[in-house]
N, C-alpha and C positions, 0 to 999 in steps of 0.2 A: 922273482926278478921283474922290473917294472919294465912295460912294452913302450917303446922311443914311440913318441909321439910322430906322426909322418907331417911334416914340415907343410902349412899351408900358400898352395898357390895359385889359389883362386885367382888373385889380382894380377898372374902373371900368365895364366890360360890362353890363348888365343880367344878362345871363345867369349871370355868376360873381357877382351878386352876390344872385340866387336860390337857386346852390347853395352859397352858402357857411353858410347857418345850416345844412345838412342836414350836410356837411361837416366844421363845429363841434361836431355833433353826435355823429356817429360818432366826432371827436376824445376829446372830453369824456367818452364812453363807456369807449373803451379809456385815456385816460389819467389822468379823474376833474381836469382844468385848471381853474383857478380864473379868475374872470374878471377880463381885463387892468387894470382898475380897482383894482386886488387888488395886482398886481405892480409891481414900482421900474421905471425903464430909467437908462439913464444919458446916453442922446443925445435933443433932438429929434426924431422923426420925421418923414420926408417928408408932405407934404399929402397925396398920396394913401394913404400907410398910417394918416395919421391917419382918415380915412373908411372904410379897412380894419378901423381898432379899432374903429369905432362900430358897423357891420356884428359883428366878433366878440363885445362888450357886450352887444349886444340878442340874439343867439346862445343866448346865455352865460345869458341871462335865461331865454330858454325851456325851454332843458335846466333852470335849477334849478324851472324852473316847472312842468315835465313831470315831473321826480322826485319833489315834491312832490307830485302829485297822483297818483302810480304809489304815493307813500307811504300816502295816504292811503284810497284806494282798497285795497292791501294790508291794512292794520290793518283797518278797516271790514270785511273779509271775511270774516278769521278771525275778529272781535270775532261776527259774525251767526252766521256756520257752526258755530263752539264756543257757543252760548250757552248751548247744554244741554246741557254739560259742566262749565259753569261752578258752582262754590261761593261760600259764605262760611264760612270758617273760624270757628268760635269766638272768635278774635278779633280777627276783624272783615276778616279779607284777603279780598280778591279772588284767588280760584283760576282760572284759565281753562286749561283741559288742551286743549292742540294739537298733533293726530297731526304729526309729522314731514312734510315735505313730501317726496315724493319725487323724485332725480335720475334723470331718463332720457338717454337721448344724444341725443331732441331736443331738449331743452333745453340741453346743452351745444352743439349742433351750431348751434343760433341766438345762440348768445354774438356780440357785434361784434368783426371783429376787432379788432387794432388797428393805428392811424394815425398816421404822420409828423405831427405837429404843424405846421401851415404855417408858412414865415417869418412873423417878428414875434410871436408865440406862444410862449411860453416854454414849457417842459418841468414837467408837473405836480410841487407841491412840497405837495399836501395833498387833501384830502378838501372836495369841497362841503359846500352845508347841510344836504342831504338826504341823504348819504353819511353824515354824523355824526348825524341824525337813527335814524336806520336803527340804529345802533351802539351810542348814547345814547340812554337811555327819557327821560332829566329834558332834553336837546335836541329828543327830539320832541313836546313839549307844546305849542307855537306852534302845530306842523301838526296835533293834536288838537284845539287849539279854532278853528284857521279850521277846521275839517271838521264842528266839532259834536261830535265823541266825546269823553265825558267824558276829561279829563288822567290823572286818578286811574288809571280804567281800562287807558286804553293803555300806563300805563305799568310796570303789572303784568301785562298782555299780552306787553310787549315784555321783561318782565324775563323771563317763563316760557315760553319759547314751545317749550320743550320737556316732554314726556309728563310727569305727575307721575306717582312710584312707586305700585303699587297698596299699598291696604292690607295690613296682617300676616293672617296664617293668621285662618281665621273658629275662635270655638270653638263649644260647641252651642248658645250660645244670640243668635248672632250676632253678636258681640263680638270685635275684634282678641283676637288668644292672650293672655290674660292670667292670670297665676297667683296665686297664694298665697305661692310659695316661689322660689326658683333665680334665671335671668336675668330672670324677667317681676313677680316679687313687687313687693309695693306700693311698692316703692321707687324701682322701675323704670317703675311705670303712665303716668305721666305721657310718658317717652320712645317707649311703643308705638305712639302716633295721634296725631294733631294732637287730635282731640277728645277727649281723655284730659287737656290740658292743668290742667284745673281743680285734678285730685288733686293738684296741685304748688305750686299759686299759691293754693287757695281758700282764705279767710281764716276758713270757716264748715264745716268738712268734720264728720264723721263715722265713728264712733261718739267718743264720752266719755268720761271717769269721770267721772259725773256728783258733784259735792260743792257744795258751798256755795250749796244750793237757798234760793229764799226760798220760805217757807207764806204760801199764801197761799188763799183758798174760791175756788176753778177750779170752775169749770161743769162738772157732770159731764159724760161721754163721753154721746150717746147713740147708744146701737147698734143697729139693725136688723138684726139676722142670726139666718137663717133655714135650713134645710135644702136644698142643692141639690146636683144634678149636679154631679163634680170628675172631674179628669182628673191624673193625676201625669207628670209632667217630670222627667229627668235631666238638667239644664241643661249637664253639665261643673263646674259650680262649685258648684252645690247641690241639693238636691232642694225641685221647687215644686209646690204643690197648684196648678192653676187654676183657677179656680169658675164657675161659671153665672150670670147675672144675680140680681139683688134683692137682695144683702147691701150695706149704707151703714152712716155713723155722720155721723154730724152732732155738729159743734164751733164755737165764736164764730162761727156764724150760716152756716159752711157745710156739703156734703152731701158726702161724699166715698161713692165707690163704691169696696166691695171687690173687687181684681181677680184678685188670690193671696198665698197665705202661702208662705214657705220657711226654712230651718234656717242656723242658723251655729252652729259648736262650735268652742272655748267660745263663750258668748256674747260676742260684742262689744262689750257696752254694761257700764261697770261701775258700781258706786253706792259710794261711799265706798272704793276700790281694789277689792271684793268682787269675785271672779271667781266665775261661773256655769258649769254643765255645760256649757248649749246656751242659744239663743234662739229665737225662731221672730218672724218679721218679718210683719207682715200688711201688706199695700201695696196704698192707695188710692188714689183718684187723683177728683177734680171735673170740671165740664165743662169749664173751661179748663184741664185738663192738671195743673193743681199737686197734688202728692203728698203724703199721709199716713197717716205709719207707726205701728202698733201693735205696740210690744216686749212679749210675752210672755216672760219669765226662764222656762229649765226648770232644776229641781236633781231630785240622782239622790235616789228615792224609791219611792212606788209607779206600778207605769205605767199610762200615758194612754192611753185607750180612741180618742181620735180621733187619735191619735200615731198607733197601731196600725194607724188604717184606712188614714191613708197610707202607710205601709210595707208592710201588704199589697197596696199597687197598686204596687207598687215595678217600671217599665219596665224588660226587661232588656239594651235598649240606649239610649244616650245620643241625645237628639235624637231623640226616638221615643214623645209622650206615649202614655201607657196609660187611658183608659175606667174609672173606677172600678166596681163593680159597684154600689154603693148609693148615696145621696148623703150627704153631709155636714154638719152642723152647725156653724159654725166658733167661733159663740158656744161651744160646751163648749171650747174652749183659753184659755175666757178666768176669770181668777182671782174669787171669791167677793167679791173688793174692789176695788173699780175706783177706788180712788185712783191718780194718774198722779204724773211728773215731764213735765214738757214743754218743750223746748227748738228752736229752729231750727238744722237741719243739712243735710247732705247725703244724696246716696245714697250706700251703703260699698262699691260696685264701679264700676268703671270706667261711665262716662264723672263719677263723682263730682259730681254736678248737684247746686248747693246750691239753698236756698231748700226743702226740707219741712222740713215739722212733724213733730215725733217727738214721740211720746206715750208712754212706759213705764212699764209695769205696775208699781207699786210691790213688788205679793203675786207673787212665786213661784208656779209650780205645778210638780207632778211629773214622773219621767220616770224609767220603770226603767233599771237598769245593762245590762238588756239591748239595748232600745230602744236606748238610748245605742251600746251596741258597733253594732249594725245598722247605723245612720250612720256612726259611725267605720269601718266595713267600706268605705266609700265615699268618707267627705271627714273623714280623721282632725283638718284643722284648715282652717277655711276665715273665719277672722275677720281683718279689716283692724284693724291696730296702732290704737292709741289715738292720737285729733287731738288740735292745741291746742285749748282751749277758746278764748282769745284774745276776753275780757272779757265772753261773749255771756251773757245773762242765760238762769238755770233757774229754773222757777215749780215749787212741788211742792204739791199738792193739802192740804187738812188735813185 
């Protein structure tokens, strides 16, 4: 007589049916299974694999729920740990620079392995939600906002999660390499930095030819300037006077403080096409930061006694200011007629920041041929090309 087989019920134990989510899990690991809700069959299943599936389901749930929160937890950590590393670009990105993570062999050495899929389980044919999240920054935004991390963020997080490039070479006066002439000349500025962008895009840059002024009674300049302690700079790109406190000019109601003059040859601002020997830029600045510049025009004539004093301080390395011996007067640069043109522009070197006010001298003042060579021994041409003007109005003094 043949002995009744005793009816298997593994699947139905208490015990397998405690370790089957753990099981599932180390499945779902090594093989990333989707859960059986997910997949077709093509027979009925027996009653007890149907309570098999409902046990893999709820499984299936927890693994995407633990990933999920492994996800979120991850993002969350780098977003804290880089935070001060993080930028805002110019405009307007979110930078977040995150050191590489590094691969040890315990970490490879704790990978799961991986596992036979149990009967009734089919063989993974995709990526979870959390696996695609991972992969896809515009996928993981659900898990940014059940987490609270802004969307925006995490997913310029996830797009960058690798080093950004350091900046280009510094030059003397802390600026990416930028030049005048060759690979780096103005043509180029805008490609050397992210924050360089403006030279390329601004709609308001600098310098001019200045034409088609209206006259109109402009408020005189009024100047306060005084004699003080100066120090000379060889910037790499021009030569600066820096000045000691108390020189200002006040214009349509505000106080600008002078903070230094420096040279451009030729000039870079034109009046009617008119090209100039040199210029000399006087750059102010208020309490909230906004800038205001005073063009000086020089033409070759007789030379200029406060020309002089700063070319006798002449530093004889770059990035190395020099202590003038006496101080300076900055008012003697400035011409016997202070009628102006005044226009809104920018600055004419890199990072090319619009929004100053440009005030130029309408009267010329001098500058010997030799003075002249002095500089050109130095910075033979260091003028940014002519911008559009692109409809922006010029007022000129009467």
């Amino acid at each position: 007589m043949t002995a009744r087989r005793a009816p298997d019920r593994r699947l139905r134990s208490p015990r397998t049916r405690d370790i089957a989510p753990a099981l599932l899990l180390a499945t779902a690991i090594g093989f990333g299974a989707a859960p059986p809700s997910a997949q077709a069959t093509d027979a009925p299943a027996p009653r007890s694999r149907d309570r098999a599936g409902e046990t893999v389901a709820r499984a299936h749930q927890e693994i995407d729920s633990a990933r999920l929160d492994a996800l979120n937890i991850r993002i969350a950590d780098l977003l804290s740990r880089q935070q001060r590393e993080s930028r805002v670009t110019p405009r307007g990105d979110l930078v977040i620079r995150v050191r590489p993570m590094e691969r040890t062999s315990a970490t490879t050495a704790a990978a799961p392995p991986a596992v036979r899929p149990p009967a009734g389980v089919a063989a993974p044919t995709g990526r979870s939600g959390a696996a695609k999240a991972l992969a896809d920054p515009v996928a993981a935004r659900p898990v940014a906002r059940a987490s609270g991390i802004d969307p925006a963020a995490m997913t310029v997080a996830a797009a960058r999660l690798s080093t950004q490039p350091p900046p280009g070479p510094a030059s003397a006066d802390g600026q990416a390499g930028w030049r005048y002439d060759g690979d780096s000349g103005p043509e180029q500025w805008a490609s050397l930095h992210p924050s360089f962008a403006r030279c390329a895009s601004g709609s308001r840059q600098s310098p001019i030819n200045i034409r088609g002024s209206v006259r109109v009674d402009l408020e005189p300049i009024a100047f306060d300037y005084r004699p003080v302690a100066f120090s000379v700079l060889d910037t790499g790109h021009t030569v600066s006077a820096r000045l000691g406190p108390g020189n200002a000019l006040t214009v349509m109601g505000r106080r600008y403080e002078l903070v230094e003059f420096h040279f451009h040859r030729p000039a870079e601002e034109r009046i009617d096409g008119r090209v100039f020997d040199m210029s000399a830029h006087l750059v102010h600045q208020d309490a909230e930061g906004r800038q205001a510049v005073v063009t000086v025009l020089l033409e070759r004539g007789e030379p200029h006694p406060t020309i002089q004093a700063v070319w006798n301080s002449l530093p004889l390395e770059r990035g190395e200011p020099l202590a003038a011996p006496a101080p300076l007067d900055p008012g003697m640069l400035l011409p016997a007629n202070r009628g102006y043109f005044t226009y809104m522009g920018s600055r004419t070197t890199p990072p090319c920041d619009e929004g100053v006010l440009w005030m130029v001298m309408k009267e010329p003042v001098t500058i010997s041929a030799a003075q002249i060579a002095i500089f050109s021994r130095l910075y033979p041409m260091n003028a940014r090309p002519l911008q559009a003007l692109g409809g922006r109005l010029i007022k000129e003094s009467n």
